[in-house]
MOPAC internal coordinates of N, CA, C and O (Angstrom, degrees):
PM7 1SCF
backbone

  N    0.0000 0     0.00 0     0.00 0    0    0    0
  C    1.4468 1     0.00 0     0.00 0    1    0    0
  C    1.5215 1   109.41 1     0.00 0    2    1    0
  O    1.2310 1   116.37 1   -12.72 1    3    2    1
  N    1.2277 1   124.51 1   167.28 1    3    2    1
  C    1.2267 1   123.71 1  -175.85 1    5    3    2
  C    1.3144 1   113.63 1   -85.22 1    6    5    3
  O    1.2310 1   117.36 1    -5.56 1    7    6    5
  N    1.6117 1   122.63 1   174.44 1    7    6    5
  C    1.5276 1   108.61 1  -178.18 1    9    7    6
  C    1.3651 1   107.04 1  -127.61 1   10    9    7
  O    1.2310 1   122.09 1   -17.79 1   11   10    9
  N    1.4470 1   113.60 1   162.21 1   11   10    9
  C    2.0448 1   119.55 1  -163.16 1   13   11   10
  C    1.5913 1    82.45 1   -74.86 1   14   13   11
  O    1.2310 1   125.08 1   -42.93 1   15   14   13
  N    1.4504 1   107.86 1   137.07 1   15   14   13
  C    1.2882 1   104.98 1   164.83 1   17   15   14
  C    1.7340 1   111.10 1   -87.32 1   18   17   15
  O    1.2310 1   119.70 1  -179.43 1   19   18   17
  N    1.2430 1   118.18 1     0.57 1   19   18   17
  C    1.0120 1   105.37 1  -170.68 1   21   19   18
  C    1.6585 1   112.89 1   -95.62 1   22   21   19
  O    1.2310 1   130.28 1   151.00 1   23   22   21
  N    1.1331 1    97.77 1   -29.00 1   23   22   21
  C    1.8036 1   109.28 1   166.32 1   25   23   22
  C    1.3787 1   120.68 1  -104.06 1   26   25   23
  O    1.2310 1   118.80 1   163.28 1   27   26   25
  N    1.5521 1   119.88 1   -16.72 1   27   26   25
  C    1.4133 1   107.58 1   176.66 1   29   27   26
  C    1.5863 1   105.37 1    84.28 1   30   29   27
  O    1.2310 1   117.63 1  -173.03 1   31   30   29
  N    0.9069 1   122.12 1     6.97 1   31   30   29
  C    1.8378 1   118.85 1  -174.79 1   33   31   30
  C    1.9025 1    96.36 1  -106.47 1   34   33   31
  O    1.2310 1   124.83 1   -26.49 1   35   34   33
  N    0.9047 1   108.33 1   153.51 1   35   34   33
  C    1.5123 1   113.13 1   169.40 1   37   35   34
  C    1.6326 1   128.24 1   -93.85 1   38   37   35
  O    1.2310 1   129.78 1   -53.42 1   39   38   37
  N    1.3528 1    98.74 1   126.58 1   39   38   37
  C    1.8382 1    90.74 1  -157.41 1   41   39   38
  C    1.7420 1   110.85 1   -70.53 1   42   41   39
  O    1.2310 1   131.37 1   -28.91 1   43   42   41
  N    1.4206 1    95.65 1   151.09 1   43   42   41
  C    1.1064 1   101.85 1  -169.88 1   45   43   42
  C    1.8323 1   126.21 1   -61.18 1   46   45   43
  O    1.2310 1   111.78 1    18.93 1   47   46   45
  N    0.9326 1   133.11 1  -161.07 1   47   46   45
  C    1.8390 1   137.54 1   169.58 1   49   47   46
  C    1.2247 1    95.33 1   -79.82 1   50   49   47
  O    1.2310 1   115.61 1   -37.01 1   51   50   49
  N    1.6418 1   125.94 1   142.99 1   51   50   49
  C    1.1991 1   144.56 1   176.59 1   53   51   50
  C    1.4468 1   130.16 1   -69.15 1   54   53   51
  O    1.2310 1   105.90 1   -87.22 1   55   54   53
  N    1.0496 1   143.77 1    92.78 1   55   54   53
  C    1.6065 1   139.07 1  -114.62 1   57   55   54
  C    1.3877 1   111.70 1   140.32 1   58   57   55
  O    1.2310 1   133.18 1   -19.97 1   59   58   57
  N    1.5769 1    92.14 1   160.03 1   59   58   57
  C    1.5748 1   102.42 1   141.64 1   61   59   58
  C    1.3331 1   144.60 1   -51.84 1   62   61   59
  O    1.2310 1   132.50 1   126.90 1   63   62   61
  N    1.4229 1    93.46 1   -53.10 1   63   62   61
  C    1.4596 1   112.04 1   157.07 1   65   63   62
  C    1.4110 1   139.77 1   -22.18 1   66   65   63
  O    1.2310 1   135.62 1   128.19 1   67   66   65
  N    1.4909 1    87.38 1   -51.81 1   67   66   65
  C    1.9377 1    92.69 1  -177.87 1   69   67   66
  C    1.4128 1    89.18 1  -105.29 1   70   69   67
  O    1.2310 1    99.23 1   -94.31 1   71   70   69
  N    1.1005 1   155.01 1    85.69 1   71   70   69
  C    1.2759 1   161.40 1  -176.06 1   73   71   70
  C    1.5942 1   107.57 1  -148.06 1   74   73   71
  O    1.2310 1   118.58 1   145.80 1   75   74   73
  N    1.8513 1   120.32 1   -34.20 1   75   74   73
  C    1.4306 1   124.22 1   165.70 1   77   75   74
  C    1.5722 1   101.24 1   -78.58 1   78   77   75
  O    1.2310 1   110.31 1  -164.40 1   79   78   77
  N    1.5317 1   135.82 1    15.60 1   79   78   77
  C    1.2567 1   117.33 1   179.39 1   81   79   78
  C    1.7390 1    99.12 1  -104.66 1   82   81   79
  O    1.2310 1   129.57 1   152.28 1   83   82   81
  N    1.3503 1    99.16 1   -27.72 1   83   82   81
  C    1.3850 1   103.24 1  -164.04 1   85   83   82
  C    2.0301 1   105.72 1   -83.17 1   86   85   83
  O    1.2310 1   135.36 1   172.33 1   87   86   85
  N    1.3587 1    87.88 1    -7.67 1   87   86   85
  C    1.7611 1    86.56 1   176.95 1   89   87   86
  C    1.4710 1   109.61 1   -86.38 1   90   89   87
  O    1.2310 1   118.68 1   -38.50 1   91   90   89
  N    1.3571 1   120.11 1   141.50 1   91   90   89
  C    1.4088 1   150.10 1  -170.72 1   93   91   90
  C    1.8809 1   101.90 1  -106.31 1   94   93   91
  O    1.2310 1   119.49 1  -121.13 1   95   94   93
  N    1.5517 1   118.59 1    58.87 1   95   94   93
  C    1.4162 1    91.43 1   175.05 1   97   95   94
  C    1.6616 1   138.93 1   -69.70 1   98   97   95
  O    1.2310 1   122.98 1  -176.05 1   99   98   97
  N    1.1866 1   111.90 1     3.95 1   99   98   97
  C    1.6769 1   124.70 1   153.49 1  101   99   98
  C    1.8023 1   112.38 1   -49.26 1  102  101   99
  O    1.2310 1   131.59 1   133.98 1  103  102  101
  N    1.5541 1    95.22 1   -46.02 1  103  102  101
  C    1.6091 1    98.74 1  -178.51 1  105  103  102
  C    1.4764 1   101.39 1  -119.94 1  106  105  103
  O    1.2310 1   114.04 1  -155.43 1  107  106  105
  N    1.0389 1   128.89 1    24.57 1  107  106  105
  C    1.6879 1   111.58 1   148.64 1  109  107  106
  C    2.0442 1   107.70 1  -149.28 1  110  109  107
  O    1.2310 1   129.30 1  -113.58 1  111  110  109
  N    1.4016 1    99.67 1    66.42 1  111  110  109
  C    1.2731 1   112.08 1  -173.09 1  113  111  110
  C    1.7707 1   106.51 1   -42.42 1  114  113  111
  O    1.2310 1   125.58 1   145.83 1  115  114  113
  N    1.1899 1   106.89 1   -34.17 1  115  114  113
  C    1.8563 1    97.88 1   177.27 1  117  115  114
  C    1.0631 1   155.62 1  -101.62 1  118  117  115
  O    1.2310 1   133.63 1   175.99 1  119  118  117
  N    1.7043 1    91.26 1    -4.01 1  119  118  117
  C    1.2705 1   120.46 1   163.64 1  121  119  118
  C    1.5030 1   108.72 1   -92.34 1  122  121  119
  O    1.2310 1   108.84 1   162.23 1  123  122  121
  N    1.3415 1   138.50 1   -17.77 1  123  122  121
  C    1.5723 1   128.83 1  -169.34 1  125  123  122
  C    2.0820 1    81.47 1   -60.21 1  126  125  123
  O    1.2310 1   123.86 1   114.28 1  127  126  125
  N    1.3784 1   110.21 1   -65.72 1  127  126  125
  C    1.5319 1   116.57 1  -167.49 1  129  127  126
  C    1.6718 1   104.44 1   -39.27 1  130  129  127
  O    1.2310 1   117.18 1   129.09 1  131  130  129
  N    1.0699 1   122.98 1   -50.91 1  131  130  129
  C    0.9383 1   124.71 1  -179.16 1  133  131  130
  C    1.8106 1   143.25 1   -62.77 1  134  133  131
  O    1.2310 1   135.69 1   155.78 1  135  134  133
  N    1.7623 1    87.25 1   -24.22 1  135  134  133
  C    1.5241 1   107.12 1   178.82 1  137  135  134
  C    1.8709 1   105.02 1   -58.24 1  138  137  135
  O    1.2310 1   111.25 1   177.29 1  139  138  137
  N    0.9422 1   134.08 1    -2.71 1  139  138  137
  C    1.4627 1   108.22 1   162.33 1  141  139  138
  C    1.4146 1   133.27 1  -103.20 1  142  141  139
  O    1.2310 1   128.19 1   179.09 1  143  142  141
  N    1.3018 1   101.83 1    -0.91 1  143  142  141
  C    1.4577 1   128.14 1   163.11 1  145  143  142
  C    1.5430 1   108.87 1   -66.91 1  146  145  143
  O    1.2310 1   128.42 1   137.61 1  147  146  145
  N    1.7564 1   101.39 1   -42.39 1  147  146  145
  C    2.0041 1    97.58 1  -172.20 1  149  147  146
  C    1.4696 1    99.68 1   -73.68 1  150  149  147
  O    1.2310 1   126.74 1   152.60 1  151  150  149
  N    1.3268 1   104.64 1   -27.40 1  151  150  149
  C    1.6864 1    93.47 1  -149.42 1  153  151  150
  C    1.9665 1   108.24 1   -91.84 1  154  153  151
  O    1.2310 1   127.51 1   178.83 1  155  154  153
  N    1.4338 1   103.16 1    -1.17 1  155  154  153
  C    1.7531 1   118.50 1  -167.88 1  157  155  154
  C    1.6702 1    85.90 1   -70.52 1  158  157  155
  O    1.2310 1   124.71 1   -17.76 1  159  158  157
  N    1.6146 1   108.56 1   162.24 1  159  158  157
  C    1.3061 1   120.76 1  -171.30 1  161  159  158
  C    1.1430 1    96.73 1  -151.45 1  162  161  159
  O    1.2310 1   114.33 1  -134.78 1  163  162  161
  N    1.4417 1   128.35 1    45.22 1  163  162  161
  C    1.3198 1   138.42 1   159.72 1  165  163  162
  C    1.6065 1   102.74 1  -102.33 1  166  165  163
  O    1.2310 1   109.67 1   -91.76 1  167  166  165
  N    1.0766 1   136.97 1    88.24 1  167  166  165
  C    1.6563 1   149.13 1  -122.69 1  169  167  166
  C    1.9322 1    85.61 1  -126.33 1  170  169  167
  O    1.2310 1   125.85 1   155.66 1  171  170  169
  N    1.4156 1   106.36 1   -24.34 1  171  170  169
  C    1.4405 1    97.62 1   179.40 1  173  171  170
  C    1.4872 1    94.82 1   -57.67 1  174  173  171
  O    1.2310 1   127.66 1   123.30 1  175  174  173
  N    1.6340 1   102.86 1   -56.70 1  175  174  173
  C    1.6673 1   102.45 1  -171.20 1  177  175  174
  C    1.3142 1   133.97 1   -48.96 1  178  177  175
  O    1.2310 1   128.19 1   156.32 1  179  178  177
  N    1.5116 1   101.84 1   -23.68 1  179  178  177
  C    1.5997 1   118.76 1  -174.42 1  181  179  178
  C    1.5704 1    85.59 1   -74.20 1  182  181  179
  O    1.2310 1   111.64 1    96.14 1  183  182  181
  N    1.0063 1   133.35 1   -83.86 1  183  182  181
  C    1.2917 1   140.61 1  -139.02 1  185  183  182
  C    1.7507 1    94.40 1   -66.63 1  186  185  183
  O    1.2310 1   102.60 1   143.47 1  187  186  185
  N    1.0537 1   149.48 1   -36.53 1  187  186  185
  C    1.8285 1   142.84 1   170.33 1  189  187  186
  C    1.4441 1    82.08 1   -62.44 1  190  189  187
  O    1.2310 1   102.39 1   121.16 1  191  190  189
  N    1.2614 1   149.84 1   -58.84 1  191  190  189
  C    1.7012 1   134.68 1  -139.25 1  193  191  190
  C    1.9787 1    85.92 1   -64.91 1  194  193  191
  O    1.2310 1   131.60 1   115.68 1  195  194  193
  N    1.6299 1    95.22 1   -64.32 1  195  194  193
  C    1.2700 1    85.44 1  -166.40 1  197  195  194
  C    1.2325 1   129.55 1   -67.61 1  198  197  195
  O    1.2310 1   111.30 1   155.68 1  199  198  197
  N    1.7687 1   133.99 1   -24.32 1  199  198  197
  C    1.3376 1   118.73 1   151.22 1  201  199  198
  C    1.0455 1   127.84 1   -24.99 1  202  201  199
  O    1.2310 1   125.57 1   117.65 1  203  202  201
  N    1.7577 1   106.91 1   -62.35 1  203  202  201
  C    1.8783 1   109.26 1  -170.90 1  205  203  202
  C    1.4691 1    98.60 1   -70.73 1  206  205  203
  O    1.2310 1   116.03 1   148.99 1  207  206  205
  N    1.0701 1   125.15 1   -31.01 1  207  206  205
  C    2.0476 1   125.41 1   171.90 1  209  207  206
  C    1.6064 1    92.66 1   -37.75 1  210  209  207
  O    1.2310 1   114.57 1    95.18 1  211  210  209
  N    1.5411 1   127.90 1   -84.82 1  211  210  209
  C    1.2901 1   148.63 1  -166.20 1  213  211  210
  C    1.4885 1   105.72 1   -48.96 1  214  213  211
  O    1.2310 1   120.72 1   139.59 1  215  214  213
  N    1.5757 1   116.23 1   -40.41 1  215  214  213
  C    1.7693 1   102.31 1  -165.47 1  217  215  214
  C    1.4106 1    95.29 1   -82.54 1  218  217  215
  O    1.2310 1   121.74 1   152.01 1  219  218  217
  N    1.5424 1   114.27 1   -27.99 1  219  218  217
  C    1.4277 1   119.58 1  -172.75 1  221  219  218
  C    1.6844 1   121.86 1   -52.87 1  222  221  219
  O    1.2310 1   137.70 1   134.37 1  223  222  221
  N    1.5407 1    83.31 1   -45.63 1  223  222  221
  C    1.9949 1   110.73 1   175.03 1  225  223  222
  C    1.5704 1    96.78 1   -56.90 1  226  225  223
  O    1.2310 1   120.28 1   117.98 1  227  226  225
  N    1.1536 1   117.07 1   -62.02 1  227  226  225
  C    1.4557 1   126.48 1  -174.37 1  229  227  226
  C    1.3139 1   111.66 1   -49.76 1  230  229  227
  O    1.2310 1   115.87 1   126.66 1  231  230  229
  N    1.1354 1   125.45 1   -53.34 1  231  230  229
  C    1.9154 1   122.50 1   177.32 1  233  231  230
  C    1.4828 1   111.78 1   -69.82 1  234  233  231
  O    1.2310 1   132.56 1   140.29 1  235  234  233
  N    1.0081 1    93.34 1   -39.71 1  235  234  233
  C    2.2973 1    98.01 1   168.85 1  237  235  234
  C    1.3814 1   114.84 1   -49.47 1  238  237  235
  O    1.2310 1   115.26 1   140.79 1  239  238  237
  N    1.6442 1   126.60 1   -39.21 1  239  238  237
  C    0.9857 1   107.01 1  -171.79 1  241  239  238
  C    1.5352 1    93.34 1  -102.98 1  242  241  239
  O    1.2310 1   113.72 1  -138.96 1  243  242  241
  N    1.1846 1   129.48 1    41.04 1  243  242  241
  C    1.1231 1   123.58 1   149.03 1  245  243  242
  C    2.0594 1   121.64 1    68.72 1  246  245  243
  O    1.2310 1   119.45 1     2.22 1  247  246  245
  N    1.1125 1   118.65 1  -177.78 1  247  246  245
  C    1.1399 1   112.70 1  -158.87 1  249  247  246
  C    2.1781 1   108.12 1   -70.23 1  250  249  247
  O    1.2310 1    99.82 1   -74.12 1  251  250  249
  N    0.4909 1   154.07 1   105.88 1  251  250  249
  C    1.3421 1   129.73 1   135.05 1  253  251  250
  C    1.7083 1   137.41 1    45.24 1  254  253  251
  O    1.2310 1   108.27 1   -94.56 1  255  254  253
  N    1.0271 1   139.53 1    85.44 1  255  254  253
  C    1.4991 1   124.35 1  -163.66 1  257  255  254
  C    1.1068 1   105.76 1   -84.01 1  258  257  255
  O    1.2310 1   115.34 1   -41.62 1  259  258  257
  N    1.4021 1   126.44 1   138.38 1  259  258  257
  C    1.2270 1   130.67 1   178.46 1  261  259  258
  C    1.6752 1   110.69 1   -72.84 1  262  261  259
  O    1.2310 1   132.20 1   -53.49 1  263  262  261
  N    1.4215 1    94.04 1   126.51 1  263  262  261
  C    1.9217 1   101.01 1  -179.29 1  265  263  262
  C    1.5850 1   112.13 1   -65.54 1  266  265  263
  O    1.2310 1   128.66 1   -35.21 1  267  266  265
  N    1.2076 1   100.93 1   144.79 1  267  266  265
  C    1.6961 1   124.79 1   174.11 1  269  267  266
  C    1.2371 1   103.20 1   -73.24 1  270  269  267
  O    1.2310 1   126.68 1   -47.89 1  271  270  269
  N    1.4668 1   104.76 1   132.11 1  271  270  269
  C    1.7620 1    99.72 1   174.11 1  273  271  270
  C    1.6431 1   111.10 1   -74.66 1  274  273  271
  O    1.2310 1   124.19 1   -26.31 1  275  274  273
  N    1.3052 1   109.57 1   153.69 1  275  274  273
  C    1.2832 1   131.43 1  -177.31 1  277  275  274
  C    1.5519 1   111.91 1   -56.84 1  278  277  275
  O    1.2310 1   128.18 1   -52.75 1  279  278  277
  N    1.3764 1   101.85 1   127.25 1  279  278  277
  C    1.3554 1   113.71 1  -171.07 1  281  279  278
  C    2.3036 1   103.51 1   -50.91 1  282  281  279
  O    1.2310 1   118.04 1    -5.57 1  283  282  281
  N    1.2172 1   121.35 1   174.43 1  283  282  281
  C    1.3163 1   121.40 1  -172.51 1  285  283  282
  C    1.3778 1    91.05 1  -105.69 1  286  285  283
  O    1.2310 1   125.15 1   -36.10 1  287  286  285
  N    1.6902 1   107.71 1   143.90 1  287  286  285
  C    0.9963 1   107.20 1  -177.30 1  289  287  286
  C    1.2137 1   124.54 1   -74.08 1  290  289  287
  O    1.2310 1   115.18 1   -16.85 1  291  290  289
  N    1.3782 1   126.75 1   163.15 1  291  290  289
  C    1.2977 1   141.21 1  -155.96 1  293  291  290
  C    1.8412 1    99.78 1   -65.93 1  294  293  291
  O    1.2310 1   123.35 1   -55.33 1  295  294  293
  N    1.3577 1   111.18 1   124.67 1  295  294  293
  C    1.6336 1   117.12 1   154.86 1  297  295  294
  C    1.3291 1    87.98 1   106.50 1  298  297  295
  O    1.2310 1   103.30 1  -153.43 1  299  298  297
  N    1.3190 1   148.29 1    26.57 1  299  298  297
  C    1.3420 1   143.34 1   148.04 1  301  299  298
  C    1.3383 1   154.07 1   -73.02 1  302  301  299
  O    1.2310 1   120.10 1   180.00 1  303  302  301

């Protein structure tokens, strides 16, 4: 395979797979923990995390303010 010219390391297999070669956990301390969460392909799971993520976001910010009626138009 060819190599990064910018680091000199040789890139990894094309995939998911080679995706833990290309992580640096010295310089990305929170994603190394995290890389099996990106790379899982159980997509049912992805998609419930992020619903309850989204309805969750949605009840946090709380209810809705009820809108002000529109000022009267001008010259009345």
């Amino acid at each position: 395979m060819a190599g990064d010219a910018e680091c000199g390391h040789p890139l990894p297999p094309c995939g998911l797979d080679g995706l833990p070669l290309l992580l640096v956990p010295a310089r990305s301390p929170h994603l190394a923990p995290a890389l099996p969460v990106f790379t899982s392909t159980d997509f049912a799971a992805h998609f419930t995390f992020g619903l309850r993520l989204l309805i969750e976001g949605l009840r946090a910010t709380g209810p809705c303010p009820t809108p002000s009626p529109p000022p009267p138009p001008a010259g009345s």
